[in-house]
C-alpha positions as CSV (number, residue, x, y, z in Angstrom):
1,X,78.6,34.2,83.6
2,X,76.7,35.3,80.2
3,X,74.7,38.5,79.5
4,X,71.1,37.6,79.2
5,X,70.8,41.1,77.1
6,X,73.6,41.0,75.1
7,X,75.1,37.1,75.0
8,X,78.8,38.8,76.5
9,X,80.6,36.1,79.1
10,X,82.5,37.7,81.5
11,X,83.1,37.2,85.1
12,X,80.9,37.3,88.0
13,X,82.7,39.6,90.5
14,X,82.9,41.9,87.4
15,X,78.6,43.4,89.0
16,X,77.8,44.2,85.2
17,X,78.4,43.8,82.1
18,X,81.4,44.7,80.5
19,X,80.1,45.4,76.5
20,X,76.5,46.2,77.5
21,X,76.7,48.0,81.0
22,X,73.1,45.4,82.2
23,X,73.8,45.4,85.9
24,X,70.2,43.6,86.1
25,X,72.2,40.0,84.6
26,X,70.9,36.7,86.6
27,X,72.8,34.9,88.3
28,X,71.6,31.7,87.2
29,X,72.4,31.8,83.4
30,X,75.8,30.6,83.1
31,X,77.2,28.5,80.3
32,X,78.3,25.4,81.3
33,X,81.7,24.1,79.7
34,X,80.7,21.5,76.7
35,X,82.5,18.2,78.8
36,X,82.4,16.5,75.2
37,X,84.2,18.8,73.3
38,X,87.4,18.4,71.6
39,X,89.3,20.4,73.7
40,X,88.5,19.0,76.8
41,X,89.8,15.5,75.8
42,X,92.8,16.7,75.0
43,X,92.8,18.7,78.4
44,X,92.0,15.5,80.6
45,X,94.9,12.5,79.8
46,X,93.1,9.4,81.6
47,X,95.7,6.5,82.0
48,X,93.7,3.5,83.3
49,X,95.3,0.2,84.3
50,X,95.9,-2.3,81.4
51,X,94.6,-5.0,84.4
52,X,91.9,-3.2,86.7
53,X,90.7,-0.3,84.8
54,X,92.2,1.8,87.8
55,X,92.9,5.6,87.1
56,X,96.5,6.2,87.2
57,X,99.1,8.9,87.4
58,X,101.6,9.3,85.0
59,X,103.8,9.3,87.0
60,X,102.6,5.3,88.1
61,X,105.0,2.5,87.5
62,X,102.9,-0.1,89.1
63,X,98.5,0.0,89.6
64,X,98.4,1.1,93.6
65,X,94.6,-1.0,93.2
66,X,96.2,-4.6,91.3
67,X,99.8,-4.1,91.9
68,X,100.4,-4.6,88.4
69,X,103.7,-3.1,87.0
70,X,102.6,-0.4,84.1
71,X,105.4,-0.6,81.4
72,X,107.1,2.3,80.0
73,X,105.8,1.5,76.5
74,X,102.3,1.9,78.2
75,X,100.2,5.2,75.9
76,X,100.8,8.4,78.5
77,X,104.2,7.0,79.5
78,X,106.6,7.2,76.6
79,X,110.0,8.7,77.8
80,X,110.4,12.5,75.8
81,X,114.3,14.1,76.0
82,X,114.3,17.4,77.7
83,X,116.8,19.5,76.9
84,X,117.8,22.5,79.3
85,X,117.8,26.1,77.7
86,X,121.0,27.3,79.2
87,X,119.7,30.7,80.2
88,X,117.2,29.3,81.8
89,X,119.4,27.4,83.8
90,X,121.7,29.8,84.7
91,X,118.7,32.6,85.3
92,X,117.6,29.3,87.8
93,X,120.8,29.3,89.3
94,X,120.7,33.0,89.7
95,X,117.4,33.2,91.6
96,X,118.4,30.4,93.7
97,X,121.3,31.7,94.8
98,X,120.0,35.4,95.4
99,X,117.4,33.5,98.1
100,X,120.0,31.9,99.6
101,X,121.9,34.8,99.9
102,X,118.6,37.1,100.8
103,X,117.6,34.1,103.5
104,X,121.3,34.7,105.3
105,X,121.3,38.4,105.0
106,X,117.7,38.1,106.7
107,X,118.8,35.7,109.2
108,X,121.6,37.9,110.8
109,X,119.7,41.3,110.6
110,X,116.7,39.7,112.3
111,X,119.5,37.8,114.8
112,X,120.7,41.2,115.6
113,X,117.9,43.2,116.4
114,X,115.4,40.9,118.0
């Protein structure tokens, strides 16, 4: 939402103003986002079918409209290496195993008691 008194965007459950305190702001003057912008496109990947012109995923290896099979040298669809940060992995392995733990531990107290 934008500030008809002082131009200030800011949220609509916010009741006022943030920078100017105008409590009497419209509801009806918010700026729309600019769908042509630069920013957007890079935002929104569309992958259509080389055949149909169907959207696709992705994720897509073949066009669920034509059936036709999308290559993997198709734009949008070029394999990238990951490579796994190790503490991440092992903070993932952590966590994971704490649930599990946390889920049993859980499981017999509540098995106990109820």
């Amino acid at each position: 939402m934008q500030c008809f008194k002082c131009g200030f965007e800011f949220s609509p459950q916010a009741g006022a103003c943030p920078r100017c305190k105008e409590r009497d702001t419209p509801t009806g003057t918010r700026r729309l986002p600019d769908l042509q912008s630069s920013e957007t496109q890079n935002l929104v990947h569309i992958l259509p079918c080389p055949n149909c012109g169907f959207i696709l995923f992705p994720s897509s290896r073949t066009c669920p409209a034509c059936g036709k099979l999308i290559s993997q040298s198709a734009p949008g669809f070029a394999p990238r290496k990951v490579s796994a940060d190790p503490k991440q992995t092992a903070t993932n392995i952590f966590l994971l195993l704490s649930g599990v733990v946390l889920a049993i531990l859980l499981y017999y107290l509540l098995k106990k008691y109820l």
